[in-house]
C-alpha positions as a Python dict, from the first residue, in 0.01 Angstrom:
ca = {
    (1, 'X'): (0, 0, 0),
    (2, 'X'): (109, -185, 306),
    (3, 'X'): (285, -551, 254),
    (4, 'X'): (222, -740, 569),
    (5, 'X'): (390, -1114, 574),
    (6, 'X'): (206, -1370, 787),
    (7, 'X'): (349, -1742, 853),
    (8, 'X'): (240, -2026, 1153),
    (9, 'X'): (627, -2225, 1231),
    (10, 'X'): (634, -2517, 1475),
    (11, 'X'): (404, -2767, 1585),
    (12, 'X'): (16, -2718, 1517),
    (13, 'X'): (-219, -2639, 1744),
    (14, 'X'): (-586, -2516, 1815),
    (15, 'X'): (-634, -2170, 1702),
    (16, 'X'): (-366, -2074, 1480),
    (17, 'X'): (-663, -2002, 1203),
    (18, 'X'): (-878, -1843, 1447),
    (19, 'X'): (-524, -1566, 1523),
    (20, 'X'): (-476, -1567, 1148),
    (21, 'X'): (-825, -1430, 1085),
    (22, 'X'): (-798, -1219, 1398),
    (23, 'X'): (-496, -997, 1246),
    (24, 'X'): (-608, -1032, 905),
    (25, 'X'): (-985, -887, 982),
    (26, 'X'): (-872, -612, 1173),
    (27, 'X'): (-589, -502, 926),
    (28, 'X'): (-884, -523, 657),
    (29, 'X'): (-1081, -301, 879),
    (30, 'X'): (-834, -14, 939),
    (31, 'X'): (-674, 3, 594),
    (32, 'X'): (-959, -133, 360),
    (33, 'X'): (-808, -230, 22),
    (34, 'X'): (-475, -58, 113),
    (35, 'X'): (-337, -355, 230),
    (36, 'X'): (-186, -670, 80),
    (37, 'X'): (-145, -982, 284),
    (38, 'X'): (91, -1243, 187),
    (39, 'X'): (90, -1583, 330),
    (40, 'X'): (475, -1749, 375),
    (41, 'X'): (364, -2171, 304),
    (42, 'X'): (480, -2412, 562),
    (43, 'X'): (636, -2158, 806),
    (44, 'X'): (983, -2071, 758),
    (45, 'X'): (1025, -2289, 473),
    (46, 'X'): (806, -2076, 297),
    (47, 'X'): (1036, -1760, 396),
    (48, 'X'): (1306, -1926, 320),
    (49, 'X'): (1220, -2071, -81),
    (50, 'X'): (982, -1786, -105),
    (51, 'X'): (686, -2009, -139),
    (52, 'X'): (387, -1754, -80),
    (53, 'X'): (24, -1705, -165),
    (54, 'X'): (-167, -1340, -181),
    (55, 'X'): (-397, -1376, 48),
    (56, 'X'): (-784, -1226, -39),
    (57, 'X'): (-1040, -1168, 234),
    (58, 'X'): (-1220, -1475, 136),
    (59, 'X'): (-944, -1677, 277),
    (60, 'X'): (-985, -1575, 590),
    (61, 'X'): (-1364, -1656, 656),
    (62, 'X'): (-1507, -1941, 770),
    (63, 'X'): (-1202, -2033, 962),
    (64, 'X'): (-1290, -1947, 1310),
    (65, 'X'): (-1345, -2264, 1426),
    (66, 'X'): (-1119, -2461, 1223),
    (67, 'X'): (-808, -2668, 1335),
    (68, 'X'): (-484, -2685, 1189),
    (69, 'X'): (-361, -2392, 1005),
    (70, 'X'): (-459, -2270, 625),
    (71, 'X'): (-83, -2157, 570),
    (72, 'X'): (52, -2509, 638),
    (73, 'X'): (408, -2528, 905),
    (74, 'X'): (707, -2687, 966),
    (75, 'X'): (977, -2710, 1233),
    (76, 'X'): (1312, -2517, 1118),
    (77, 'X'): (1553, -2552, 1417),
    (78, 'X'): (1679, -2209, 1527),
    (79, 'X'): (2028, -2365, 1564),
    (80, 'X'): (2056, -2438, 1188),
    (81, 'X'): (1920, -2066, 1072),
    (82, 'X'): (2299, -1938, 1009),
    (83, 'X'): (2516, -2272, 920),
    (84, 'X'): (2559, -2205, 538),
    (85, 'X'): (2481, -2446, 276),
    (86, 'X'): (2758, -2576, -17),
    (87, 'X'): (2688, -2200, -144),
    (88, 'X'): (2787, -2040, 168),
    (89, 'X'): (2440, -1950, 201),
    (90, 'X'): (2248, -1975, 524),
    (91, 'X'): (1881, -2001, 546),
    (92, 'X'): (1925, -1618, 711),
    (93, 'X'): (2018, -1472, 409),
    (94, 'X'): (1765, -1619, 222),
    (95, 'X'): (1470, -1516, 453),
    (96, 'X'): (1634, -1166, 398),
    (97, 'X'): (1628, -1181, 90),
    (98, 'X'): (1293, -1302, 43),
    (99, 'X'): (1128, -1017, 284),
    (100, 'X'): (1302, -760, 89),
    (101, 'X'): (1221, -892, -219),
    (102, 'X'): (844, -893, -91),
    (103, 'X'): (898, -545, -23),
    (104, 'X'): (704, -659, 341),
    (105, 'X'): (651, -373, 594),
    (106, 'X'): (608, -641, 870),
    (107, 'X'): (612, -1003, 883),
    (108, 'X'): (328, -1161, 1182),
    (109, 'X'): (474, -1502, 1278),
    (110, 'X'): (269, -1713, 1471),
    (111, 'X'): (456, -1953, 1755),
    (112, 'X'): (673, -2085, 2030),
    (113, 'X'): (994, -2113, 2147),
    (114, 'X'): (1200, -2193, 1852),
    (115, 'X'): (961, -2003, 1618),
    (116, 'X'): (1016, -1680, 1858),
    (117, 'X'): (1396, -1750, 1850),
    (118, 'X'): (1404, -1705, 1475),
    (119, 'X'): (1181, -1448, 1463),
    (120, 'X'): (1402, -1264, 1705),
    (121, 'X'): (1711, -1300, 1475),
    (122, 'X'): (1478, -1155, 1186),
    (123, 'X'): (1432, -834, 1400),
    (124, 'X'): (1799, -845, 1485),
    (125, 'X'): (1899, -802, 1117),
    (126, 'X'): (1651, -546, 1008),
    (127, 'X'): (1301, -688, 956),
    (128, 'X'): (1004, -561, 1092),
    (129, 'X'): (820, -842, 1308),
    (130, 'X'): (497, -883, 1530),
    (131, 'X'): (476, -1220, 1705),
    (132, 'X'): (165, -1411, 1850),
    (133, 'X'): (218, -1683, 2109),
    (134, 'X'): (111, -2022, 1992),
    (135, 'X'): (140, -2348, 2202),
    (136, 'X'): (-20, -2577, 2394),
    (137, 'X'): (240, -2665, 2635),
    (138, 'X'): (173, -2263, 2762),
    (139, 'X'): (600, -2228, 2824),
    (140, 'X'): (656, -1960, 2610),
    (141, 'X'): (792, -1678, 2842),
    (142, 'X'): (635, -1301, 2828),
    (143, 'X'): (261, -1419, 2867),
    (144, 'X'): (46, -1540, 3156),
    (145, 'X'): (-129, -1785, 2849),
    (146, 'X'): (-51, -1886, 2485),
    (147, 'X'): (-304, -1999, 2217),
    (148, 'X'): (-445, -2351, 2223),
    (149, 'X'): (-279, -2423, 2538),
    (150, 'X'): (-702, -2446, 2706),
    (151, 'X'): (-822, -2666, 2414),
    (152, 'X'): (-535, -2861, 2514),
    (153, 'X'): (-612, -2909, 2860),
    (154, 'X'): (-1019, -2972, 2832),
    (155, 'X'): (-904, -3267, 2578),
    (156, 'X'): (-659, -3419, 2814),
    (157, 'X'): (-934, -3366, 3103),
    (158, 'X'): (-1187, -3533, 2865),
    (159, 'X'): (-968, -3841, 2848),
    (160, 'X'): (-886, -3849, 3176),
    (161, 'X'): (-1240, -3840, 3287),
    (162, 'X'): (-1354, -4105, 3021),
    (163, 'X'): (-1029, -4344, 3190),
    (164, 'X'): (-1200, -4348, 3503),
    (165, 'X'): (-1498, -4578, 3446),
    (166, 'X'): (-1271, -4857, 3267),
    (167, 'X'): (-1038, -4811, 3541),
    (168, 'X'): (-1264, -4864, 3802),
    (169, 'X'): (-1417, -5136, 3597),
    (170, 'X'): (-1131, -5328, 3605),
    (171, 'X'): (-963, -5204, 3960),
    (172, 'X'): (-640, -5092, 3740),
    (173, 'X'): (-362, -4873, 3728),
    (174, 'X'): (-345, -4635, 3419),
    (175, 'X'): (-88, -4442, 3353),
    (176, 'X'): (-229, -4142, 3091),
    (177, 'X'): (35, -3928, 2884),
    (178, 'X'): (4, -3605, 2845),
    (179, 'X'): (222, -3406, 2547),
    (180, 'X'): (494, -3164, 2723),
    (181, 'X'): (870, -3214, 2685),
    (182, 'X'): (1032, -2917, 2938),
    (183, 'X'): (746, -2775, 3092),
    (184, 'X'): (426, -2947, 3294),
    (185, 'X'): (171, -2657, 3272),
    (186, 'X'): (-65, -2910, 3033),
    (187, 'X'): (-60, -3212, 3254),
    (188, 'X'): (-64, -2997, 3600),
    (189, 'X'): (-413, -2819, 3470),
    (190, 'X'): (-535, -3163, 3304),
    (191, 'X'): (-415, -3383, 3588),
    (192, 'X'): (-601, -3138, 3837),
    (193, 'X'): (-947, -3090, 3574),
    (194, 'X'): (-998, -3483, 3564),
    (195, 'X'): (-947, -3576, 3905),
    (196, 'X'): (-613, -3739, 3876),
    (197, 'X'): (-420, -3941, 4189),
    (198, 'X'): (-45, -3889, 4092),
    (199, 'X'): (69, -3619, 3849),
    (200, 'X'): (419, -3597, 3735),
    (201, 'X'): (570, -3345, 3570),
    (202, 'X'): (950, -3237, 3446),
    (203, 'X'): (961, -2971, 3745),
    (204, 'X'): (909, -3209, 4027),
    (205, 'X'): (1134, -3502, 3976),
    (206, 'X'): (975, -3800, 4086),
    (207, 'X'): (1079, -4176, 4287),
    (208, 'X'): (955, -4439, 4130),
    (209, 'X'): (957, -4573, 4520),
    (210, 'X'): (710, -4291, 4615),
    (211, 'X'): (514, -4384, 4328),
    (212, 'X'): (485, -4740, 4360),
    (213, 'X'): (429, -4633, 4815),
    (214, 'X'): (130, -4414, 4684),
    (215, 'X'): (-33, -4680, 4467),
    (216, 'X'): (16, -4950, 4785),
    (217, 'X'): (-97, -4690, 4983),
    (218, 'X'): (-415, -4636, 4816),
    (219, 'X'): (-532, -4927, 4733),
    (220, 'X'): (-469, -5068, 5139),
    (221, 'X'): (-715, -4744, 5215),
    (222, 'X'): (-974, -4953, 4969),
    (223, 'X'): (-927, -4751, 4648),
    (224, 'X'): (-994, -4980, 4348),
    (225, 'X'): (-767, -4801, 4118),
    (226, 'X'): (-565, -4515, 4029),
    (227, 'X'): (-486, -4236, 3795),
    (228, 'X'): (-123, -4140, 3700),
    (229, 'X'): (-149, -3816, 3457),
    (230, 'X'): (248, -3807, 3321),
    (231, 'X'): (441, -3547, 3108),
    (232, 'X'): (617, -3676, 2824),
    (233, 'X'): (890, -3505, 2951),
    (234, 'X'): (903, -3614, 3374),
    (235, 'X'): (1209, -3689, 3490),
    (236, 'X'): (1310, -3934, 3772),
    (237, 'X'): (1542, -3801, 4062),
    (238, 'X'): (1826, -3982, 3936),
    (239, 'X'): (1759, -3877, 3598),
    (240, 'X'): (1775, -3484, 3759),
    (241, 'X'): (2090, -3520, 3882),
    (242, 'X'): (2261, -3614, 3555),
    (243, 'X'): (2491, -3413, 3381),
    (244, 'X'): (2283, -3285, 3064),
    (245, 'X'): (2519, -3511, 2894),
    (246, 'X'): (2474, -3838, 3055),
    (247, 'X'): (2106, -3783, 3053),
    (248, 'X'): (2086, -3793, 2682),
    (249, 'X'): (2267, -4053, 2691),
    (250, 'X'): (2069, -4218, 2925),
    (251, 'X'): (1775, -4199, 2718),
    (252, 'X'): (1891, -4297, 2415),
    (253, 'X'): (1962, -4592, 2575),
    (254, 'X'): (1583, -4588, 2701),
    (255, 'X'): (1399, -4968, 2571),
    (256, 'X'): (1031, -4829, 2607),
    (257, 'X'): (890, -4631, 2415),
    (258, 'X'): (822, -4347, 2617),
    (259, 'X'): (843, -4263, 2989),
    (260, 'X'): (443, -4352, 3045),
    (261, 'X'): (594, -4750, 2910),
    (262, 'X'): (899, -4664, 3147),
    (263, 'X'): (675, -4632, 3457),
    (264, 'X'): (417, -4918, 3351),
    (265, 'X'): (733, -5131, 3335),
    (266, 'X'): (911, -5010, 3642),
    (267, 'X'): (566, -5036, 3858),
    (268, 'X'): (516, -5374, 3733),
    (269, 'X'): (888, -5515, 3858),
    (270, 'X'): (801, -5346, 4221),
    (271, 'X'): (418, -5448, 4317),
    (272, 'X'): (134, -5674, 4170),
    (273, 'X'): (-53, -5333, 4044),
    (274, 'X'): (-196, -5375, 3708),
    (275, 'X'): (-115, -5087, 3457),
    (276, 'X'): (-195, -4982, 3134),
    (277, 'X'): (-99, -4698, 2919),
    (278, 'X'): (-289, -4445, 2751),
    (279, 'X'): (-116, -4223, 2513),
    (280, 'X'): (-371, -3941, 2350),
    (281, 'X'): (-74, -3793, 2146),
    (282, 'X'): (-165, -3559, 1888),
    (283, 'X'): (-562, -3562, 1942),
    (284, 'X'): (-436, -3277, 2232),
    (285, 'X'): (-320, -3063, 1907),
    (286, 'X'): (-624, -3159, 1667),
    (287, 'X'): (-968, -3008, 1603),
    (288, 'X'): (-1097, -2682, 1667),
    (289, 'X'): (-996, -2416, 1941),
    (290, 'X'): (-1248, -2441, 2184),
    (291, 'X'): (-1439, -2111, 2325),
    (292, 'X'): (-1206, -1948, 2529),
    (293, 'X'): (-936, -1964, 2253),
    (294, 'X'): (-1165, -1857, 2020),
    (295, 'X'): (-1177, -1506, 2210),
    (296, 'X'): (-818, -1468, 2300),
    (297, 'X'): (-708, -1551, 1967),
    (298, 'X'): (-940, -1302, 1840),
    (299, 'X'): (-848, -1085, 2074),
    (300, 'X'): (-432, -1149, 2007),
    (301, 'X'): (-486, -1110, 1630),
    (302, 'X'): (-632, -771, 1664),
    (303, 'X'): (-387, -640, 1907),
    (304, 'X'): (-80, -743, 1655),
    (305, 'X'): (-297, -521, 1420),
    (306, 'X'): (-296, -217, 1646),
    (307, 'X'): (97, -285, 1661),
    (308, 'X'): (143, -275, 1299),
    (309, 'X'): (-91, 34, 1268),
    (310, 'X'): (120, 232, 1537),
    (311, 'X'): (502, 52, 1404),
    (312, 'X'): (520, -90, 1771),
    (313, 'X'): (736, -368, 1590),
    (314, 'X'): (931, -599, 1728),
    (315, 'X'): (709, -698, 2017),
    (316, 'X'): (534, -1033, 2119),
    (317, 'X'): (166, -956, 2158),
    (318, 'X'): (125, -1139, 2522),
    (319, 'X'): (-179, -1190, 2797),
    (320, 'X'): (-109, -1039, 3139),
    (321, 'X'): (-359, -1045, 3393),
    (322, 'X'): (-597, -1083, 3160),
    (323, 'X'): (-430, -767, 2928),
    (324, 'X'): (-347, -765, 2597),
    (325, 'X'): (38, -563, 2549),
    (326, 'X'): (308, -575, 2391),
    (327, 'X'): (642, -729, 2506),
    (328, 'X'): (966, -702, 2328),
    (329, 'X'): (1090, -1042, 2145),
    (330, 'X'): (1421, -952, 2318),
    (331, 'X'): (1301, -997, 2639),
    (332, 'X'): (1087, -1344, 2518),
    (333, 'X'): (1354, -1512, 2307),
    (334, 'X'): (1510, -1835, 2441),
    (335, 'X'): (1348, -1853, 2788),
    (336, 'X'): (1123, -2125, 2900),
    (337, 'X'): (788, -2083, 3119),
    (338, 'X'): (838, -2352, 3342),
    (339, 'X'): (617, -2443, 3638),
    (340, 'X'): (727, -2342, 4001),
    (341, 'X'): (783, -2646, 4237),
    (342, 'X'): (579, -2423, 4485),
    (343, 'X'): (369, -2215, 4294),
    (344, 'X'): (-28, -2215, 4409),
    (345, 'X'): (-167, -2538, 4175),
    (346, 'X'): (106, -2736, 4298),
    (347, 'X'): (-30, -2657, 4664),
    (348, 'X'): (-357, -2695, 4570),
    (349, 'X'): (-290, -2993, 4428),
    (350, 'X'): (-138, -3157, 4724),
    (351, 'X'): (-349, -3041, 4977),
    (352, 'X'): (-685, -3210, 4814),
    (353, 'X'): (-418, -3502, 4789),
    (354, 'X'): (-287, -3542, 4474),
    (355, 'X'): (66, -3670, 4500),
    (356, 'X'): (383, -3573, 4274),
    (357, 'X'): (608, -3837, 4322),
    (358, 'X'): (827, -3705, 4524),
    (359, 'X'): (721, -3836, 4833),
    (360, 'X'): (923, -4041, 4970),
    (361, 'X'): (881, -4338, 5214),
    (362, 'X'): (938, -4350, 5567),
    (363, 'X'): (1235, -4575, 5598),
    (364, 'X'): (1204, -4877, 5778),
    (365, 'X'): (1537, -4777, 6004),
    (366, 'X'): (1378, -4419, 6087),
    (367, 'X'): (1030, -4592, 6163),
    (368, 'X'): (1244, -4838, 6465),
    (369, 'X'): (1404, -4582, 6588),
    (370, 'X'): (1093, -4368, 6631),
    (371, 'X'): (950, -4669, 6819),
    (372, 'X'): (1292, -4733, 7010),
    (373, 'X'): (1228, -4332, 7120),
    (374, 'X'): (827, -4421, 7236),
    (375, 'X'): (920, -4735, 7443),
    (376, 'X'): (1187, -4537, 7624),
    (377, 'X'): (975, -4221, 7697),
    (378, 'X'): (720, -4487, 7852),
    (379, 'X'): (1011, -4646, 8034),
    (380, 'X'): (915, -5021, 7883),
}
């Protein structure tokens, strides 16, 4: 009898049920009833107070196309896995003790960055582990695309799209923000998708001068309005060149409420444009996975199977160029996918004429003295 572990840790997002009933299907169909599959309750948590379910194929039907996750999750920061409690006892030790109590023969953890952290540390002390890559913010290095990460990005192009009739309407400014903290793969493909005129992202420091230059400028060439798609995480260029220190500090010291309230505010105190914010928040994490997830998590969950039929532990199950395989945690633990300044959407992006931000403004001095060079070359 094989004892395979399953938990979803982190934030929720589209298809986590869908890669849940991937793995567990397959397993089902290569060792029959010679399998038990226990469910870990709230991610980590659940490994850690050994709050668990056996799980029954029943469970797992009828949950293709539903959001959320049936096993429930929870964020466990990675830095607080080994600081031990008034007992001496770190939350380690007791996910040790709870897979060996289990008697598991591999544990299938379902996440991102933190969540592959951990699960790294699990392998480092012994356990058996298969990981699936779940996020919609796609930065979780090893694999070209994670889980949810396209669901994401069709319902940040939906609202988008549905912001341009209002805005044109009412010849405004809106300023839409898009979920992403280090990485801007989400609002890039979102900000491209539903057609929008300024995208900023955490890669590409912006000036709130260029941005204010770019709204002037359009709206002098007759445009009645504009589109500002912004990470939750952009950064200004004098935020970039903080010490990590003083930037904390700096936002903690932040008044708005988030960086889409910062710009509003900071647009408002440099032109007569007239912004609003639109914040979708967690809608970009609810519902079902759409089609496309629906097949790669399908696809995911019965690749981790193949891994825990051949022992290939230890290994991310990733997407490159369009592959399924197997890359080791050690290689995917603590590194961000972030986007390239230069890579080929950014290009794209610019030359249809979406702007980033970071272009600056002619200054006035550099603008005379151009004209100081034409008047002499014509000898005036």
């Amino acid at each position: 009898m094989k004892r395979i572990g399953m938990l979803t840790s982190g934030g929720d997002c589209q298809g986590l049920n869908s890669t849940i009933r991937g793995v567990a299907k397959a397993l089902y169909q290569e060792f029959g009833s010679d399998i038990e599959i226990i469910g870990f309750l709230d991610g980590y948590r659940g490994l850690i107070e050994d709050q668990a379910k056996i799980m029954s194929p029943r469970d797992f039907s009828g949950i293709l196309t539903v959001g959320g996750t049936i096993l429930g999750t929870s964020r466990q920061p990675f830095k607080m896995m080994q600081v031990p409690d008034e007992n001496g006892v770190t939350k380690l030790d007791r996910m040790l003790e709870t897979y060996k109590k289990r008697e598991l023969d591999c544990l299938v953890i379902l996440g991102g960055n933190g969540t592959h952290k951990s699960a790294n540390m699990l392998r480092e002390n012994g356990c058996n582990v298969v990981t699936l890559p779940k996020t919609i913010d796609n930065d979780l290095w090893g694999t070209d695309i994670t889980f949810g990460y396209q669901t994401a990005i069709d319902i940040a192009t939906d609202v988008i799209d549905k912001i341009h009739s209002t805005a044109s309407s009412h010849s405004r400014v809106f300023v839409v923000e898009i979920m992403g903290h280090g990485a801007g793969w989400l609002t890039l493909s979102a900000g491209v998708a539903g057609g929008a005129d300024i995208i900023l992202i955490p890669e590409i420091p912006y000036s709130i001068d260029a941005v204010v230059n770019t709204l002037e400028k359009r709206k002098k060439n007759g445009h009645k309005f504009s589109i500002i798609a912004v990470a939750e995480g952009a950064i200004s260029m004098e935020e970039a060149a903080m010490s990590k220190k003083e930037f904390k500090a700096a936002r903690a010291a932040m008044t708005d409420p988030s960086i889409a309230y910062r710009l509003v505010r900071e647009i408002a105190e440099r032109s007569d444009v007239e912004c609003r914010v639109v914040n979708p928040g967690h809608f970009q994490r609810g519902g079902g996975p759409c089609a496309y997830d629906r097949i790669l998590t399908t696809r995911l969950g019965a690749a981790a199977a193949r891994l825990i039929k051949h022992q290939q532990y230890g290994n991310m199950v990733a997407v490159r160029n369009d592959q399924i395989m197997p890359v080791p945690l050690s290689e995917v633990a603590g590194k961000l996918k972030t986007v390239p300044p230069d890579c080929e959407m950014v290009q794209t992006a610019r030359q249809i004429g979406i702007y980033f931000g970071d272009e600056l403004p002619k200054k006035k001095k550099d603008k005379d003295k151009k004209k100081d060079k034409d008047k002499d070359k014509k000898g005036e």
